[in-house]
N, C-alpha and C positions, 0 to 999 in steps of 0.2 A: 604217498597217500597216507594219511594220517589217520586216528579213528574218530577226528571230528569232520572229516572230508565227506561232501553230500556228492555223489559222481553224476549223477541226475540234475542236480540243481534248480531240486523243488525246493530246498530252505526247512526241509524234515523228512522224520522218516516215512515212511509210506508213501512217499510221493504226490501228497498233494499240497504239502506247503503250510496248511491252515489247523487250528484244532476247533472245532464247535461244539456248545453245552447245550444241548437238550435240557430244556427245562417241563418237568412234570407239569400237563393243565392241570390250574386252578391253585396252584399254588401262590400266586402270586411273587412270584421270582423265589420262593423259598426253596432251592436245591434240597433241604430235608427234609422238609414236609412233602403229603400229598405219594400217592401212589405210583410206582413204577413202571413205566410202560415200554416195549420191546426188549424185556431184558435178555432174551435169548440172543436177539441178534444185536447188542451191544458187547456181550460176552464176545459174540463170533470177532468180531470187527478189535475187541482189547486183543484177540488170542492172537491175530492174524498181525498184530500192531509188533507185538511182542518177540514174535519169530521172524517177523522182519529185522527187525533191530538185532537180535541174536544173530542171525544170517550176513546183513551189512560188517558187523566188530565180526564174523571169522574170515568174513573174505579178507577185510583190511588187514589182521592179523598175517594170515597167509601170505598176501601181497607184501607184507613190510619184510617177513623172514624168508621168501626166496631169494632176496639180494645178492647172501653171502655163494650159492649156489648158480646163479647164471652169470654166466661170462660177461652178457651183454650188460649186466647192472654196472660194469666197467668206470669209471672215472674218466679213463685215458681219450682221448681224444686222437685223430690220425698222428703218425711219426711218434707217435708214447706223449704227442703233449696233452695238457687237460683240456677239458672244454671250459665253457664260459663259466658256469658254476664251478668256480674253482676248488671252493673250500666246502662244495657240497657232498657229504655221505657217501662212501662209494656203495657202502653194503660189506665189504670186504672184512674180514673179522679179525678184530685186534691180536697184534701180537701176544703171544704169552708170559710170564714173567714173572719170578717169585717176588714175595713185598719184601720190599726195601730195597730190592737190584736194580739196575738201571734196563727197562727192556731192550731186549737183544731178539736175531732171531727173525730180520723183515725177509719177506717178499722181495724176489729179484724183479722186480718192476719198477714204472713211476709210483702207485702208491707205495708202496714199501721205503722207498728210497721219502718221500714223503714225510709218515709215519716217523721213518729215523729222523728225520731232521725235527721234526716237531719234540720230541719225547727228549732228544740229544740239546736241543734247547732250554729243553727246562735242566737238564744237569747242569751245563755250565754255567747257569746261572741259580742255583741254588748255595744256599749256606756251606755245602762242603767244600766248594770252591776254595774258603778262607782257610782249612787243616790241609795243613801238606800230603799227608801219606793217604786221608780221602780224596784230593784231588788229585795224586797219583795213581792212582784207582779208577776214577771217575775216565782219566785220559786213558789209560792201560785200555778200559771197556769201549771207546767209542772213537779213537782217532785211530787210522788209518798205521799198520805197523811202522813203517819206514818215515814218518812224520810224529812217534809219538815224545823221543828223545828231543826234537825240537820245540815241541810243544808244551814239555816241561819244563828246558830253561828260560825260553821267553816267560811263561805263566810265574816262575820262581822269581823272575825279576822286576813281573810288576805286583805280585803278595808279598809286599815288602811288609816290614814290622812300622815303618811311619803311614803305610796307604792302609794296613791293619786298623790304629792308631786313629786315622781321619776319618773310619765309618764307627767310628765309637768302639773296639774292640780293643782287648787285650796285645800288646805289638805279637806275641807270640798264636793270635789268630783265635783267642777266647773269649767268652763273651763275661763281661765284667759281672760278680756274684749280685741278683738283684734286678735284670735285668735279661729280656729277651730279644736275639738278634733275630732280623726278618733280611731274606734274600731270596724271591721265588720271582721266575719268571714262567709265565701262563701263554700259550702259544692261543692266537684269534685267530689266525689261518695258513693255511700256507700255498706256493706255489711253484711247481718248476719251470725255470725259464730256458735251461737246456739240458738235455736228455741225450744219453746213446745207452746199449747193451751191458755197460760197465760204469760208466759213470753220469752222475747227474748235479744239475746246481738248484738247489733248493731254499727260495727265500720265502720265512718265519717273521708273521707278524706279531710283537708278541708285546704282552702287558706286563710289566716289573713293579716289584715294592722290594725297597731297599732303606735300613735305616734299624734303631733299637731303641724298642719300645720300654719305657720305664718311665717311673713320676717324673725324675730328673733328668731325663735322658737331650743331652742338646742339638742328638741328630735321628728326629722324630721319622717314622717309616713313613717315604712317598712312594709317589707311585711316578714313573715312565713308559712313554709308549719307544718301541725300536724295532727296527728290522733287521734280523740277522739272514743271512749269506752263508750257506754251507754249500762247499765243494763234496761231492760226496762221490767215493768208489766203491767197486765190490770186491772186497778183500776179508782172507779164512769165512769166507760162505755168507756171510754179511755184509750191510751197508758202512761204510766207516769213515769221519771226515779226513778228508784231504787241507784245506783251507778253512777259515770260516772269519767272517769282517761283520761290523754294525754301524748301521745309520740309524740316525734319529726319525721315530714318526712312521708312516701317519698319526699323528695325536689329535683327535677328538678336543673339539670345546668341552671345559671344564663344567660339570654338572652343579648345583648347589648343596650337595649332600654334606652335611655337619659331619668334617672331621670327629671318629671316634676317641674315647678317652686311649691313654697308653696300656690300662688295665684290659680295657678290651680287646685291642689290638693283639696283645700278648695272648691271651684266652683264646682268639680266635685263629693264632698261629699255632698254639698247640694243639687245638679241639679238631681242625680240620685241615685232614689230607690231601695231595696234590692227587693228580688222574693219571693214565695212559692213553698218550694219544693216539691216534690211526684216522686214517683217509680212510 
């Protein structure tokens, strides 16, 4: 429930739906002209209007921040799956996280396992991806121990200095002097399609811009839709991936919004911050 939600469904407050203007006799519809009449009990009726509306914004207040406190504002569904609203609010309150770290730290649950997969999405597909010793970091923090030395020579062999090279970067993973690289991907929802006590699979719907922004720049930042697949266990008291594969889409029809300039682009990658996600 929202603080524009009417739970009555009179269409206002006070519950009749309508507003009506008394007009002063003899005025001839002039609202400022002409003498005042019942103003006591128009007072009564603004006061009583008043503390209604005060009364409705603290119950819905109330109602929106129990969530994170009863059990039953749950997400999960029977067997730990979700219900229909997949990608709807559980209530459950976001992990913690100092800025700049990757969030650590879920819930041994399906949300939690969730939560990681969503936040662990945007790492692997963020700009540090492209400097070696941050994305040995990046993996250190969110794969799974016994899977993480795997994970970095496959990763090593495809940040090669020619695949650096093809998204406009320096071969050695730098971004040319002049010039701003874009690499974020934005999770739209997510969902687990198998669940136990220890491990879960969690597929991320998620929105990508990739490309470097500059006057001259000949690989202008797009945008792709993908779904990512994480296998995910629970290993040293966390969630942490075991596997993780992408497919292309669901990708939405193309809007007609006027590509930004590259100066904008650039401004708008350094001016604003990425989020943390949670179920």
């Amino acid at each position: 429930m929202s603080l524009g939600d009417d739970p009555e469904g009179s269409g206002g407050y006070g519950g009749t739906g309508q507003t009506r203007t008394r007009y002063p006799e003899g005025t001839g519809g002039d609202v400022y002209g002409g003498a005042r009449r019942g103003g006591s009990r128009s007072s009564s009726r603004s006061l009583i209007t008043v503390v209604g509306v005060v009364v409705l914004l603290i119950a819905a207040i109330a109602f929106a921040n129990r969530g994170g406190d009863d059990p039953s504002s749950s997400a999960e569904g029977t067997a730990g799956q979700p219900k229909a609203t997949a990608t709807a609010p559980s209530g459950t309150k976001p992990v913690q996280s100092d800025p700049g770290l990757i969030p650590t730290g879920y819930a041994h649950d399906a949300q939690g396992a969730q939560s990681a997969a969503a936040n662990y999405a945007v790492a692997l597909g963020s700009a540090d991806m492209f400097d070696k010793a941050k994305r040995d970091a990046t993996l250190q923090t969110i794969i799974t121990p016994s899977r993480t030395a795997s994970f970095q020579s496959t990763l090593d062999r495809a940040y090669t200095p020619a695949f650096n090279k093809n998204v406009g970067l320096n071969e050695n993973g730098s971004t040319p002097a002049g010039y701003t690289f874009v690499s974020r991907t934005s999770p739209i929802g997510t969902k687990i399609t198998e669940s136990s006590a220890d491990n879960a699979t969690v597929e991320v719907w998620c929105s990508g811009l990739l490309g470097m922004a500059g006057a001259k720049s000949t690989n202008p930042v797009t945008n792709s839709w993908f779904t990512i697949t994480m296998k995910l266990e629970w290993a040293d008291d966390d969630w942490k991936v075991v596997t993780q594969s992408q497919t292309e889409g669901p990708t939405p029809v193309p809007g007609d919004d006027t590509a930004s300039s590259a100066d904008d682009m650039a401004k708008a990658v350094d001016e604003y911050g990425g989020f943390t996600y949670a179920r």
